[in-house]
Each structure stands twice: as C-alpha cells, then as structure tokens.
C-alpha positions in Angstrom: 37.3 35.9 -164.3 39.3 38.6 -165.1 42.7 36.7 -166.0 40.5 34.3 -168.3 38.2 36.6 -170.3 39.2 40.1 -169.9 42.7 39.9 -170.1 42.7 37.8 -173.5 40.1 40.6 -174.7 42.4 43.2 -174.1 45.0 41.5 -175.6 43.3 40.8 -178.9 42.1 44.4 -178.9 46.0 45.2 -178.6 46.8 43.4 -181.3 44.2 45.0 -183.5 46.0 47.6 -185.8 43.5 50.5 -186.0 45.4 52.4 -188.2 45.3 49.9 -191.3 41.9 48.7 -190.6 38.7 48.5 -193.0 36.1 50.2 -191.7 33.9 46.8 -192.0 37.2 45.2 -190.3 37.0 47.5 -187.2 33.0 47.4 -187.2 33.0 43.3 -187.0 36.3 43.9 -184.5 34.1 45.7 -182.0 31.1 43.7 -182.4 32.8 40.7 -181.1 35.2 42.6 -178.7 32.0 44.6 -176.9 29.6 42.0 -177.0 31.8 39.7 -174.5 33.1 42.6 -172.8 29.7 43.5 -172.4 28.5 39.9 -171.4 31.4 39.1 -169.1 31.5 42.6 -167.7 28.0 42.6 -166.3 28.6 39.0 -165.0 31.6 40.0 -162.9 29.1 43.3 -161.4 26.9 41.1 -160.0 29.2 39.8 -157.4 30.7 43.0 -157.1 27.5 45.0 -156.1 26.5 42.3 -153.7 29.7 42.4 -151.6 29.5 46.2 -151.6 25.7 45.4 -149.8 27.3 42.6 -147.7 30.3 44.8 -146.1 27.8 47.5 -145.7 24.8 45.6 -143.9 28.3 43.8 -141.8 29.0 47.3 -140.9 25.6 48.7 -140.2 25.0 45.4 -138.1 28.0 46.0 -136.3 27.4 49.7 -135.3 24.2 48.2 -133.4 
C-alpha cells in the first residue's frame, strides 16, 4: 500500500513549490494531499493494530 499511494503522495507533495504558491493554490494542494493521506493512512492502521493484538495474544498464549 505504501509504494502505490503513499509514495506517489509524497512525491507530488515534493514537487509542490511552497515558496511561489497562492495561498488558494496551497489550500486546494492540501485538501487533496490530506484527504488521501488521511483516507489511505487510516486504511493501512487497521491491519497494523491488529497484528500488534495478534503477536501479543501469540505471546500471552505462549507464556501459558
């Protein structure tokens, strides 16, 4: 997920010059830049959080 989505965020963000920008440019620039950030970034948490629980219930049922 990362290589597809984050990466070619980052890269567009990168390619943003802040320094000559509109304010209205760099307002619409972060509205589309955090919203799938946002979006993608929760998505990807998800799977993290559960394998946190999974190594930690693998470890607690272990210790038993």
């Amino acid at each position: 997920m990362t290589i597809f989505v984050n990466v070619p965020l980052n890269n567009q963000l990168d390619h943003f010059e802040v320094t000559t920008a509109t304010e209205t440019t760099a307002v619409r620039m972060r509205s589309l830049f955090e919203k799938r950030w946002n979006f993608w970034n929760n998505i990807r948490t998800v799977p993290s959080i559960l394998s946190f629980v999974f190594v930690v219930l693998g470890c607690i049922q272990k210790a038993k």
